[in-house]
N, C-alpha and C positions, 0 to 999 in steps of 0.2 A: 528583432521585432520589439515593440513598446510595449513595454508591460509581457514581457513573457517569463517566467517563471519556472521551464526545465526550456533548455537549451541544449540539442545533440547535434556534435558537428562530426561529419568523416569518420563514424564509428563501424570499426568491426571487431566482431569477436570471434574468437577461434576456439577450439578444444582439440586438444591432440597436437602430435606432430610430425611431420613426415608426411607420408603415406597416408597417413592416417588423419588427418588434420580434419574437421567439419568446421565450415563456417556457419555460425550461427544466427549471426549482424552483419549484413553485410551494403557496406558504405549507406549507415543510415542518419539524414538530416530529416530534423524536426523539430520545431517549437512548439511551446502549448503554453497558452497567454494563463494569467491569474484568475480565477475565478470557471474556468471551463471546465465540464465535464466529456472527455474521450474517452472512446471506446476503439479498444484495439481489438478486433476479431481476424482469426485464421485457425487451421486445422493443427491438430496436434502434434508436435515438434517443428513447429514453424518459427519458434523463435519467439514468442511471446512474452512469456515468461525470463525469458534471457532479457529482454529487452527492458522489460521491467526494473531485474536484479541492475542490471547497469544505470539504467539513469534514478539512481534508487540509490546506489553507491555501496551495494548491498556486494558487486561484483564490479571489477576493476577489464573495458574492455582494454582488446589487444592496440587498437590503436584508436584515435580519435579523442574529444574530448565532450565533456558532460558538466553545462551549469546548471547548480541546481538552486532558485531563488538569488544567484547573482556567483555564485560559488561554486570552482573550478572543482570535483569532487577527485577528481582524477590527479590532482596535486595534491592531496589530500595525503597526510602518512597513515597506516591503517594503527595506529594508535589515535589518533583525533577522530577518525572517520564516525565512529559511534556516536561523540559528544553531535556533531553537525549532524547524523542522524536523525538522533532524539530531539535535535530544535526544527528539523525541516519536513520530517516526512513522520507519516504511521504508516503501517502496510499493515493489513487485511488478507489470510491467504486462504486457501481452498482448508487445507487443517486449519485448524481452529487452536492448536498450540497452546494450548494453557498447561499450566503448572496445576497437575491433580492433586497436588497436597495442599493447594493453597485455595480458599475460597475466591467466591466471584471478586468481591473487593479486595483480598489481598493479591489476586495475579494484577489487578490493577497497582496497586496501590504499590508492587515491585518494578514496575518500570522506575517510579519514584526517586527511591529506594539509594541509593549508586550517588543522586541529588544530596549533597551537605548544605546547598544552600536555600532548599527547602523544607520547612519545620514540618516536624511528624502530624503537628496542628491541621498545616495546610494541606499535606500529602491527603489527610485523610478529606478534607474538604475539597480537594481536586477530583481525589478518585468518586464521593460521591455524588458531584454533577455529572460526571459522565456516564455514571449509571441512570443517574436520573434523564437523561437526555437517550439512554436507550431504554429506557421503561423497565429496565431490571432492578429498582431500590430491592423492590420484597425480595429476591433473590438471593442480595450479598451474601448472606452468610452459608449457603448454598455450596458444594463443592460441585467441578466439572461434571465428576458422575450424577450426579443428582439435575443436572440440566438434559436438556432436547439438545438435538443439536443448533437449530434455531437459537435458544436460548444460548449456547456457547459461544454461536457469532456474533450473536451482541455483544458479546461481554468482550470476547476481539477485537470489533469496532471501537466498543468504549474504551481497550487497550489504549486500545492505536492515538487515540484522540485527544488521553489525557495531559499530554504537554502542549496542546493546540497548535499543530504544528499545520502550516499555511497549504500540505500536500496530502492526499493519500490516496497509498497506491493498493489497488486490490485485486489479486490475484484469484479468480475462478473463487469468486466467494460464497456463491452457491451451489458450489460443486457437491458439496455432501449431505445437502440440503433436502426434505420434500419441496415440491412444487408452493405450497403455500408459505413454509418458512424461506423458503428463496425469496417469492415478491415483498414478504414484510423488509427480510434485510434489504430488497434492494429499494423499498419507501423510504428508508432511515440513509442511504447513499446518498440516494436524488434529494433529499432532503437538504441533507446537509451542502450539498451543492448551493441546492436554491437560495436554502436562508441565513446560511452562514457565510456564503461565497467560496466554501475550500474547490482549492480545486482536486478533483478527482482522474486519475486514471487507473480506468477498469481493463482488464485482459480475459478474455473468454472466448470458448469456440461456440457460444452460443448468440445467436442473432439477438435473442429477446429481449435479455439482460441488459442493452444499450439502446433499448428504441427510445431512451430520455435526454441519452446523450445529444453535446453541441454539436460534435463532430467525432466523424469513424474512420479508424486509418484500417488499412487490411494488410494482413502479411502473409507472407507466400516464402518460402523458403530462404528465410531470414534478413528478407526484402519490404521494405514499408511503401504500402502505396495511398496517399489520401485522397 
């Protein structure tokens, strides 16, 4: 497809062996053009999540293969796999994963970090757009405990974002959410979609969370159907 930017061919994935074996992916094809935001919805252990980690390069499947922005992730050795990471994608998950010892701006500002050839100048001027782009400036100095958990998902998102990486995937991001801090994250999602172009895929067993999405794939026992 033109212009498409994750590309899954003939993937499946497995756990177990033997007897024992569950397929989790099973023979799944899908592309998803630049600039789109999907939404994957199905019920709980259907494979969502799995599906994610894999064209995410976060999980290596059993067979098949996964481009991600033009790159084979799946030839990937799992020593490089992080650097192509950090340039392709941020993920977004249900925890909110931050570093409690570290403030708003420094759990940001350690993605960075691992970077030599970025100055501690800019590190600190990169992490603070992205706080500013999720309305947490007043916050930085702020630790996890001292946030909502609203306020934590921002500061996730603003994780995710700070290398501007052309993808992000987000996994059940409202999950620990009230109802009100849900819709706000998911204004700053759709947002970012809208007016920055990234493209987004979301995974949720909730219908609601993608009524803004381009397009909705469903999955059913580790089966994609769009």
């Amino acid at each position: 497809m033109p212009n498409a930017i994750i590309q899954v061919e003939e993937v499946n994935k497995e756990y177990g062996s033997g007897k024992k074996t569950v397929a989790a992916l099973k023979d799944v094809n899908l592309e998803i053009r630049r600039g789109e935001f999907v939404g994957v919805v199905g019920p709980s252990g259907c494979g969502k999540s799995t599906l994610l980690h894999v064209m995410s390069g976060l999980e290596a499947p059993t067979s098949g293969r996964v481009l991600l922005d033009g790159v084979d992730v799946t030839l990937i050795s799992e020593r490089d796999l992080p650097k192509v990471r950090a340039q392709k994608i941020g993920f977004v998950f249900q925890a909110f994963l931050l570093i409690e010892d570290l403030t708003a701006f420094e759990n940001i500002q350690a993605v960075l970090w691992p970077n030599e050839e970025i100055t501690k100048q800019k590190q600190e001027s990169m992490a603070l757009e992205v706080l500013r782009e999720v309305d947490m400036l007043e916050r930085r100095d702020h630790f996890p405990r001292q946030l909502s958990g609203g306020e934590q998902q921002r500061v996730a998102i603003a994780r995710a974002l700070v290398n501007h990486p052309p993808v992000l995937f987000c996994d059940e991001p409202t999950g620990n959410l009230d109802s009100k801090s849900g819709e706000n994250i998911m204004k700053i999602i759709s947002a970012l979609n809208k007016e920055k172009d990234m493209t987004v895929v979301l995974v949720t067993h909730n219908e609601d969370l993608v009524k803004n999405a381009k397009r909705i794939l469903r999955m059913k026992d580790g089966v994609v159907r769009g």
